[in-house]
Structures are given as structure tokens and as C-alpha cells.
C-alpha positions in Angstrom: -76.3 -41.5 -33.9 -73.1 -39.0 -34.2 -75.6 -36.5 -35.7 -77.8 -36.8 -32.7 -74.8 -36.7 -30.2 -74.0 -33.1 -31.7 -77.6 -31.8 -31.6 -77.7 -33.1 -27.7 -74.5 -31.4 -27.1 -75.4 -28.3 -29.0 -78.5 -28.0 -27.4 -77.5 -29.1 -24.0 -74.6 -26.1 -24.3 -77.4 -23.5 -25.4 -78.8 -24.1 -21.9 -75.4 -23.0 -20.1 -73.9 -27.3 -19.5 -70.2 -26.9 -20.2 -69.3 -30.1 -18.6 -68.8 -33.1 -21.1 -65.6 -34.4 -19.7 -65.0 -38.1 -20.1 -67.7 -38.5 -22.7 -67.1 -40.6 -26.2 -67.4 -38.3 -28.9 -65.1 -39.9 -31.2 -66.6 -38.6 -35.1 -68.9 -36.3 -33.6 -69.2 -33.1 -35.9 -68.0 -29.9 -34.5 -67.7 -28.0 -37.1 -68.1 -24.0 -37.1 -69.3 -24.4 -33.6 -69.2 -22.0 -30.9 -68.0 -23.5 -27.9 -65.5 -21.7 -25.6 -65.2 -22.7 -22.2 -66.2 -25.6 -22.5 -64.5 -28.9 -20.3 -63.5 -32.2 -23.0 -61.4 -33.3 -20.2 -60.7 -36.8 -20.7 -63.4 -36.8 -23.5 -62.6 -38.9 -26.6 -62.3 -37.0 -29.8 -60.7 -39.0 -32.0 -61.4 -38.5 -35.4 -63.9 -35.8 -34.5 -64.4 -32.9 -36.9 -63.4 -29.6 -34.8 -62.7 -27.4 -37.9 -63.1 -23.7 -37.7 -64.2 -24.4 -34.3 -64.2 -21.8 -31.4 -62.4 -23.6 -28.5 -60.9 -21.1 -26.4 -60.5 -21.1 -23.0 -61.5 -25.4 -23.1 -60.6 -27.5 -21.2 -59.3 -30.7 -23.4 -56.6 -31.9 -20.5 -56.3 -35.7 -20.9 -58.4 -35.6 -23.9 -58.1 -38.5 -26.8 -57.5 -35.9 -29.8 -55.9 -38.7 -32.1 -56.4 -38.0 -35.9 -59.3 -35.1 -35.3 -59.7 -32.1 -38.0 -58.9 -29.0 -36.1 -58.0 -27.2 -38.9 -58.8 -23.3 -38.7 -60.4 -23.4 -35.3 -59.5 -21.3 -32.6 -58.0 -22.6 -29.6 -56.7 -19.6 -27.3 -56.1 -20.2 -23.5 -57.1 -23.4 -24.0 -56.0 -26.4 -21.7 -54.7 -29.3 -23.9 -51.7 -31.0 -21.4 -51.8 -34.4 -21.4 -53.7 -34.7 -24.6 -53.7 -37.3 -26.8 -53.0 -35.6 -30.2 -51.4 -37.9 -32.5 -51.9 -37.1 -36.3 -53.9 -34.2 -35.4 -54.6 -31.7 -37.4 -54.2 -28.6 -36.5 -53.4 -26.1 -39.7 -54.4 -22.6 -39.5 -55.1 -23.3 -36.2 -55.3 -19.9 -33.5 -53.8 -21.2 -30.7 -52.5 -18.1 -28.3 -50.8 -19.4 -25.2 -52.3 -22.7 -25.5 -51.1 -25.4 -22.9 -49.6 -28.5 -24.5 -47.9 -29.5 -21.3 -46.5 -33.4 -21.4 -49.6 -33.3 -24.7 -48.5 -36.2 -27.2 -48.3 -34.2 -30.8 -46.3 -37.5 -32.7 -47.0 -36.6 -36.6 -49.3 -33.8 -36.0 -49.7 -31.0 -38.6 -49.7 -27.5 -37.1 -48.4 -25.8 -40.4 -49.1 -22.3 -40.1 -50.1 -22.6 -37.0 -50.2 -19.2 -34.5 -49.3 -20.8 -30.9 -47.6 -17.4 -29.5 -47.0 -17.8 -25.9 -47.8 -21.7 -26.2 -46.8 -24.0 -23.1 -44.8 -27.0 -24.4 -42.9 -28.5 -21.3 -41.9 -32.3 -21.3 -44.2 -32.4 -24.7 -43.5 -35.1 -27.4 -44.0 -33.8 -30.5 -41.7 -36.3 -32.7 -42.1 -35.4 -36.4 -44.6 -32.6 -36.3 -45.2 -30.3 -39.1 -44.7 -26.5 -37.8 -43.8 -25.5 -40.9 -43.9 -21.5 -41.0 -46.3 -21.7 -37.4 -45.2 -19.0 -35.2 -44.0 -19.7 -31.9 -42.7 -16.4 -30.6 -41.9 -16.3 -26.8 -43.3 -20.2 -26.2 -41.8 -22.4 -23.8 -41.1 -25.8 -25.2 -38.2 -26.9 -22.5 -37.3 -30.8 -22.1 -39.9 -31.5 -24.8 -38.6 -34.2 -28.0 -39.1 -32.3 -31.4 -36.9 -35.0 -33.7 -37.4 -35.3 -36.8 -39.6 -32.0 -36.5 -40.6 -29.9 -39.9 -40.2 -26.0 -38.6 -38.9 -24.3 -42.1 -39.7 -20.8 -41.7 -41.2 -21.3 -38.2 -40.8 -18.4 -35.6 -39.5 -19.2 -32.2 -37.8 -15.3 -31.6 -37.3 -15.3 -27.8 -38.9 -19.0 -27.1 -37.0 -20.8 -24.1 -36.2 -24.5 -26.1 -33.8 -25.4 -22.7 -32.8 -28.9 -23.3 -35.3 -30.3 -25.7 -34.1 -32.5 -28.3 -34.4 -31.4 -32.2 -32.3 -34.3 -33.7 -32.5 -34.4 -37.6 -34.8 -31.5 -37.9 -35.7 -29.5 -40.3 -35.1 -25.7 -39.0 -33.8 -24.1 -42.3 -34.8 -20.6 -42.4 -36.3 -20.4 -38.7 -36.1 -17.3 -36.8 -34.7 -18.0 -33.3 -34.0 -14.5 -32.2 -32.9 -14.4 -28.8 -34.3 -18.3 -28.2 -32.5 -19.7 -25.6 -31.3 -23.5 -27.0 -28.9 -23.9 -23.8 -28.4 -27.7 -23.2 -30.7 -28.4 -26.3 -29.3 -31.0 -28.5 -29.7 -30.7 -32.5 -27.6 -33.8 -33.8 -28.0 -33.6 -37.2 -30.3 -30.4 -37.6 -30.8 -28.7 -41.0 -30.3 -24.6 -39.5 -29.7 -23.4 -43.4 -30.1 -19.6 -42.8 -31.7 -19.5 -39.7 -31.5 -16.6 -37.6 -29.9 -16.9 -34.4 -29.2 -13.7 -33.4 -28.7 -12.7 -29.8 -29.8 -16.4 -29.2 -28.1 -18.4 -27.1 -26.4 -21.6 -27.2 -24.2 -22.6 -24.5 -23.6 -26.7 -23.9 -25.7 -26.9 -27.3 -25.2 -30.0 -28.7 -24.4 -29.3 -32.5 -22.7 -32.7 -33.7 -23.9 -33.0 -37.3 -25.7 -30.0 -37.4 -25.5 -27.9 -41.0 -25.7 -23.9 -39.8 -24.5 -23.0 -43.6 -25.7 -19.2 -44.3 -27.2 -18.9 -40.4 -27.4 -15.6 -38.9 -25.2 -15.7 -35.6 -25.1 -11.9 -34.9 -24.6 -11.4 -31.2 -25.0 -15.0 -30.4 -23.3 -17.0 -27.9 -22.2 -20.1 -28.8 -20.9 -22.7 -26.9 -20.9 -25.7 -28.5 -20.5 -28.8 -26.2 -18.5 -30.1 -29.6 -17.2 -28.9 -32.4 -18.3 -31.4 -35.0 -20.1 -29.0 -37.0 -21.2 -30.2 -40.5 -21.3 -27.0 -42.1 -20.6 -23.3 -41.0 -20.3 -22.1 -44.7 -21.7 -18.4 -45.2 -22.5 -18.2 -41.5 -23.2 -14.6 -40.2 -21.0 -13.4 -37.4 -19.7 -9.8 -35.7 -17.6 -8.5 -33.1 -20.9 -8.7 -30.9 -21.0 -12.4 -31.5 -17.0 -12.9 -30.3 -17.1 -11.2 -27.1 -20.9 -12.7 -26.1 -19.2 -15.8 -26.5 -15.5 -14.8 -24.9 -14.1 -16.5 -27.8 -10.2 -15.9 -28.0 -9.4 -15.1 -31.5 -7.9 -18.2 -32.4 -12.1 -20.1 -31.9 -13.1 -16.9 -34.3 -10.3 -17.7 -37.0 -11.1 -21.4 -36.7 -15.3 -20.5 -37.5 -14.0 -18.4 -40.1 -12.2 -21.1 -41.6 -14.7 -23.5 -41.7 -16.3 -21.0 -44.1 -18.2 -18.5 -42.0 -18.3 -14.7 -42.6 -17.5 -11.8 -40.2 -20.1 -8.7 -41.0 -19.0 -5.3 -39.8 -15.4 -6.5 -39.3 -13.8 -2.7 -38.3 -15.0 -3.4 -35.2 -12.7 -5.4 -33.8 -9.5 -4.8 -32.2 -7.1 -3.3 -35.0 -4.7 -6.5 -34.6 -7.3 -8.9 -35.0 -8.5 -7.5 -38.1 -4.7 -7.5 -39.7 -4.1 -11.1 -38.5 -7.8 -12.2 -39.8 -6.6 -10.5 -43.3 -3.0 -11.6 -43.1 -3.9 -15.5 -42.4 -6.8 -16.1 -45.1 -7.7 -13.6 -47.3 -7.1 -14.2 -51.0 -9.5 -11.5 -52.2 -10.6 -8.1 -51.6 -13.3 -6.4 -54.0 -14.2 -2.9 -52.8 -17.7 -1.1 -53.8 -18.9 2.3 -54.3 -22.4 1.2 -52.2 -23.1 -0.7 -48.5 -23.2 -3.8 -48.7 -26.4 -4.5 -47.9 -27.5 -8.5 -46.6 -29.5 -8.7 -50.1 -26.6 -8.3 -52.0 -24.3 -10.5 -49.9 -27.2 -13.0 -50.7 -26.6 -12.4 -54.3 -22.9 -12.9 -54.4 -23.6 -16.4 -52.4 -25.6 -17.3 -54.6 -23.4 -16.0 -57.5 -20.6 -18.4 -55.9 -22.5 -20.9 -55.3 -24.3 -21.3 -58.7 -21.7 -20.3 -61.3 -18.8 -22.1 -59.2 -20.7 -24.9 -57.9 -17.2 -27.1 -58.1 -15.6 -24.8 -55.8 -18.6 -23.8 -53.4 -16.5 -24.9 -50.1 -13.3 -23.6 -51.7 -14.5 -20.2 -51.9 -16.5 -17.8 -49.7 -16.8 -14.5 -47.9 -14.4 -13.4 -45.2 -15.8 -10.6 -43.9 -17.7 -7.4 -44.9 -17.3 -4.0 -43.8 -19.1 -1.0 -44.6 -18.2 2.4 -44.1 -20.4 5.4 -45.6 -21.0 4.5 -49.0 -18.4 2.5 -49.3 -17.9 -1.5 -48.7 -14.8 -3.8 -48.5 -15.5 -7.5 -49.1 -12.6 -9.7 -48.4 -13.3 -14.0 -49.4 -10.7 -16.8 -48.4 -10.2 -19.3 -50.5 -8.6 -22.8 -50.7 -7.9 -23.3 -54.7 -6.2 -20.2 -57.0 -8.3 -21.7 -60.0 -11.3 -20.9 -58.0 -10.5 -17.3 -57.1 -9.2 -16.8 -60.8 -12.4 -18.3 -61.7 -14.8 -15.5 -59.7 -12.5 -12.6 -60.8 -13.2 -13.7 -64.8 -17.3 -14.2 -64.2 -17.2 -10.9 -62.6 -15.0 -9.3 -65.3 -16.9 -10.5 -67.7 -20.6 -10.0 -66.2 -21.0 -14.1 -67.3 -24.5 -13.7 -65.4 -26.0 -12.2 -68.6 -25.3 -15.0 -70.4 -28.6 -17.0 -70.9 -27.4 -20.3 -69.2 -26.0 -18.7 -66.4 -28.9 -15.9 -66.0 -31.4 -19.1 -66.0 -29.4 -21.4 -63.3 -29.6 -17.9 -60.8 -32.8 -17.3 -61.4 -34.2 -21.2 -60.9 -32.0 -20.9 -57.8 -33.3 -17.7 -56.3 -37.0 -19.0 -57.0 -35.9 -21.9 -54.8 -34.6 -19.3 -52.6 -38.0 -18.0 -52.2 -39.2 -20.7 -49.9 -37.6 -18.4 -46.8 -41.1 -16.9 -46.3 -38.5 -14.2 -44.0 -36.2 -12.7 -47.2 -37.7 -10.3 -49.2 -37.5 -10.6 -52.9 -35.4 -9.2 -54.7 -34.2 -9.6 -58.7 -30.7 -11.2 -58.8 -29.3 -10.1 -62.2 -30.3 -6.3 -61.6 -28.8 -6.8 -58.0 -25.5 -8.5 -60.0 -25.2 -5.5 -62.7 -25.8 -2.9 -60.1 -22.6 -4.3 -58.0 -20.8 -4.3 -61.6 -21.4 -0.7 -61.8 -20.2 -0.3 -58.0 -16.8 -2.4 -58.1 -13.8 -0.1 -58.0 -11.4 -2.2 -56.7 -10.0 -5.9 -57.2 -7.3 -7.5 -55.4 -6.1 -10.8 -55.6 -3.4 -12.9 -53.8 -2.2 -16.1 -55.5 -0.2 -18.9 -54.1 3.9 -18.7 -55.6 5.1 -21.8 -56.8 8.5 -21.2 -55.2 8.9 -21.5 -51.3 8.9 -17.4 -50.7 6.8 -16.0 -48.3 3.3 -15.1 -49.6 3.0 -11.5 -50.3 0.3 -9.9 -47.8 -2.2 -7.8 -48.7 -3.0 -4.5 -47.4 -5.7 -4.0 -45.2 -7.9 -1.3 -46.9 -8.1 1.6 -45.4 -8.9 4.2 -47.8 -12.7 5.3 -47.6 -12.9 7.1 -51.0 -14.1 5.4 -53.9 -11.4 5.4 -56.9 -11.9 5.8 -60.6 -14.2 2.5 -62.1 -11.1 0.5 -62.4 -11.3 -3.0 -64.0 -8.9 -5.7 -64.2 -6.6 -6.5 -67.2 -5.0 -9.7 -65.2 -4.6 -11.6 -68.7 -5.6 -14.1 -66.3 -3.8 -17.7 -66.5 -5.1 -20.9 -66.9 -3.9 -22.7 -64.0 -2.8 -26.5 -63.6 -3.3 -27.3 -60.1 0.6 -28.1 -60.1 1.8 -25.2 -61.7 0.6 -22.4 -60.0 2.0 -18.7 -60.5 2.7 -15.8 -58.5 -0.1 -13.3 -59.2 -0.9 -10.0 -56.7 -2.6 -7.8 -59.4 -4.3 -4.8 -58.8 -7.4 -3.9 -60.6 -5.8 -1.1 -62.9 -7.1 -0.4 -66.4 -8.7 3.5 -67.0 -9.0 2.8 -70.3 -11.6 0.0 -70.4 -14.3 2.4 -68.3 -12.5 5.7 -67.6 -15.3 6.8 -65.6 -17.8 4.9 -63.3 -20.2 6.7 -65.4 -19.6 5.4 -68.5 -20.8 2.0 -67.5 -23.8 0.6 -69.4 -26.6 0.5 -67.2 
């Protein structure tokens, strides 16, 4: 009977009918078919087969699309608001500004899905798949994306106004310029996501993990401050006067573990009284500091320290010429003495350790965004890069800390590396140690370093 149904239709749209709209085509068998323009309006569709179907400009408003295959089919300009599409599948699917308007998309798969320009208002799409489905410039205000999969998903300069992403999955998204004001994300996964020059003012953000998250020129405005995790996050000057933070809100992000790129251009004073109040460590390089390499002293920290992951982490980064300063705060001496011997001792070429980094930069590799790069070369060209250590350890007396310096000098010294004899320390006996990395005779010329 289905069979028949599609050879009626088929034939029926050969001689120019394009109105089918409330009909019951539930099964039928679109497949490969070439029908654009053509009005499903109220039609029922579930279950039909719609793969690798051309459906552009249709008309499917009010249309039961419940558990049909529209994998690979092309849906451009097409009207789909008010559609029924629970469980739908839609993978591959080409659907350039496509209108999803108050559409039901519970559990749907649009995976890979191209939906540029799409229309999304007052749309429930509760646990969708948009896994690495692009997005860009859509408008998805007051819709309910909880519990949403969009790892690796574009939304670059998408309007997501107060729609509700609670306990989603948006590690890795790209959210350039999105505009997330009022939006709430209890809970939301946002591991490196880029926010840049998004905004984010009234956001709701209780819960919400933005560890390693790009928030360069972002303004943020939390409507709380219950942030799980800001480790590794990514801000600049750009990002503190977008936002009119006072310095103390900056100090307080950078204390819960975020980093400040391109430092030097803030106000003089705020640099010294960022440096002066939590760095421990300042490692200078011969190179720029490029974001790959960052990324491979993360994951450096995170891998070979794993005990002391929150405990240590990168300040800020500034890069002048061929030259970078990278300053980290940490919480625990044994930590810091800890990253100053694996660096000192290049303990990434041991086997164990080379084969924990490189299991974790394969994982790594799901950020379809990041371009590969290998870790252990990145690791031994920094080696051959480092000219300077310094390191400020806790006394075990009640004098005033020592300070550090704020670099300033922009010429690379002489390979220098450290001879700390470097203590073991008990967490109760600590010792006063502000050592400079000063030994010519280990490597008495940057040069000389194996390659």
C-alpha cells in the first residue's frame, strides 16, 4: 500500500501537485526524492523514510515528523515550526535557515548537522544531539536545550537570549560573539569553549564548569558566582574593561584558576599587584607563547601532576617579540617544586610519562576546532627555549614573603638551568626558597642543548 502511496505521490508531483498537506504518510518511502517546494503541512510522517531527500523550500509546518530518517537530505528554507519531530533523525542533514519555530526536536539527532541561519524561537529541543552541527548566526531565543549534546557545535554569533541549556554538554563549542544574555546554563559542561567577544550578562552560570574556555573580550556578568570550575580559563585586558570589572572581580577569576593572556596590557599597577598577590612562578622563553603550547603545559600539569591539578596553574602570559613571560599561582610549595624538577629533568621522555601525554592528547583530539599538534616535540622545543626560572616559596617563619620582580627585561639570557638542590618538602616544614635559575655550566649555551 506504502509503495503505492509513493508512486501516487511521485507521479501526482511529476504533473506540478505540490499540495499534500494533512495527508497520512506515516512509512511512506521518500528516499533520494526530489521534492522541493512541496506543502507536508500537517501531513503525518512519522516513521517515514526522507533520507537524502531534497526538501527545500517545504512546507512541513505542523507536520508529525516523529522518528522519520532524514538523514542526508536537504532541507534549506524549509518551513518546519510547529513540527512534530521527536527522535528524528536528522544527521548530515543541509538545513540553511530552516524554521524550527516552537518545532518539538525532544531526543532528535542532528549530529553534524549544517542549520546556518536556522530559526529556533520558543523551540524544545530537550536532549538533542548537535554534536559538531553548525549553527552560526541562528536564533534559538527562549527555546529549552537541557540536557543538549553540542561538543564541538558552532553557534559563532547565534542570539541564544534566555534559552535554557541546563546540564549540557557544550565542551569545545564555539560561541564567538553569541549573545547568552539571560540564558541559564546550571550545570553546563563549557570545557574549552570559545566565548570570545560573546556576551553574557544576567547569565545564569550556577554549576557550570568553564575550565580551559576561551573568554577573550567577553563580557560576563554572571547573575551568580557559583562557578564550578574557571581553571585554565582564557582571559585579557579586552575581557576586564567589556565587562567593567574592578580589579578586585579579575583577581578573584584569577584565583579560582583562570589565566590572563597578554597581561602587559593592563594598567602598570594592576599588573604589579596581580604578580605581587599570587604568583609563585615565573618561567621565561626565548619564543611566543603560542595557544598550542600553553595547551601543552596544561596538559603537562595536568597529567604529570594530576594530585596537584587545582593547586597549580597559569597566571598569565605575556609575549613580547620573541620573548614570553609565563607566570603560574599556586596553592602547595610541593607542587611548584614538583613542576620545576619535571621540567628540569625533561621527565616527559620517560616512557610512562611520554605514554600518559600522549593517551591524553588523543583524547584531546575530540575538539574537532584544535589543530594537532605532537606534545613531546612541543615539550622539548620549550626545554630548548626556557632561559629563566623563578620560584617563590612559602617561609616557615612569620616574615613577609619575598616579592618577585615583575620582568621586565625583553632579552633572552644565556640557557640557564636550575641547580635548586631542590628539597623534599613535608607539608609542615616548609623552607624559604627564592632561587634563580643560575647554572652556565650545565648548558653554557642555548645551543648546546640536544635537540
Amino acid at each position: 500500500m506504502k509503495n503505492n502511496q509513493r508512486e501516487e505521490l511521485l507521479s501526482a508531483y511529476a504533473m506540478g501537485e505540490r499540495d499534500f498537506h494533512g495527508m497520512d504518510l506515516s512509512n511512506i518511502d521518500l528516499n533520494h526524492c526530489e521534492l522541493p517546494e512541496i506543502d507536508f503541512s500537517y501531513a503525518n510522517l512519522s516513521y517515514a523514510n526522507l533520507s537524502r531527500a531534497n526538501l527545500s523550500h517545504t512546507n512541513l509546518s505542523h507536520a508529525n515528523l516523529s522518528h522519520a530518517k532524514c538523514e542526508n537530505s536537504t532541507l534549506n528554507w524549509a518551513n518546519l515550526s510547529h513540527a512534530d519531530a521527536v527522535a528524528t533523525n536528522l544527521k548530515n542533514a543541509t538545513a540553511k535557515a530552516v524554521d524550527l519555530t516552537k518545532a518539538i526536536l525532544i531526543r532528535a539527532d542532528a549530529q553534524l548537522a549544517m542549520l546556518m541561519g536556522a530559526t529556533m524561537l520558543h523551540t524544545n529541543a530537550t536532549a538533542i544531539n548537535l554534536e559538531q552541527a553548525n549553527l552560526e548566526c541562528a536564533h534559538l531565543e527562549q527555546s529549552n536545550l537541557n540536557n543538549a549534546n553540542l561538543v564541538g557545535a558552532v553557534l559563532s554569533w547565534s542570539n541564544l537570549e534566555h534559552s535554557s541549556f541546563n546540564w549540557s554538554n557544550m565542551s569545545w563549542t564555539l560561541l564567538e560573539a553569541a549573545l547568552l544574555d539571560h540564558a541559564n546554563l546550571t550545570g553546563a559542561k563549557l570545557l574549552a569553549s570559545d566565548l570570545s567577544y560573546a556576551s553574557l550578562d544576567n547569565t545564569i552560570l550556577n554549576g557550570a564548569d568553564l575550565s580551559y574556555a576561551q573568554m577573550l573580550a567577553t563580557l560576563i556578568h554572571p547573575k551568580n558566582s557559583d562557578i564550578a570550575s574557571a581553571i585554565g580559563a582564557k582571559l585579557n585586558a579586552q575581557t576586564l574593561e567589556r565587562s567593567n570589572w574592578q580589579n578586585a572581580q579579575l583577581i578573584e577569576w584569577l584565583k579560582r584558576g583562570s589565566s590572563l593572556l597578554e597581561s602587559q596590557q593592563l594598567p602598570t599597577e594592576l599588573q604589579h599587584s596581580i604578580h605581587q598577590q599570587l604568583a609563585k612562578l615565573w618561567i621565561q622563553f626565548s619564543t611566543k607563547l603560542t595557544e598550542s603550547l600553553q595547551n601543552t603545559i596544561e596538559i603537562l600539569i595536568s597529567t604529570a601532576l594530576k594530585s596537584y591539578t587545582d593547586q597549580l596553574h597559569i597566571l598569565y602570559v605575556q609575549n613580547h617579540k620573541n620573548v614570553s613571560n609565563i607566570a603560574f599561582q599556586c596553592n602547595d610549595d610541593n607542587a611548584t617544586l614538583a613542576f620545576v624538577d619535571i621540567i628540569k629533568n625533561k621527565s616527559w621522555q620517560q616512557p610512562e610519562l611520554e605514554k600518559k601525554l600522549r593517551y591524553i592528547q588523543s583524547k584531546n583530539t575530540a575538539n574537532p576546532h584544535q589543530n594537532a599538534f605532537d606534545i613531546i616535540e612541543a615539550l622539548n622545543f620549550l626545554s630548548q627555549q626556557l632561559t629563566d626560572i623563578h620560584i617563590l616559596l612559602t617561609p616557615n617563619n612569620n616574615n613577609p614573603k619575598e616579592e618577585l620582580p615583575l620582568p621586565t627585561d625583553d632579552t633572552p639570557h644565556p640557557m640557564r638551568w636550575s641547580k635548586l638542590n631542590l628539597p623534599t618538602l613535608d607539608p609542615g616544614n616548609h623552607h624559604d626558597h627564592r632561587k634563580a635559575v643560575d647554572n652556565r655550566s650545565d648548558h653554557p649555551n642555548k645551543n648546546d642543548v640536544d635537540e
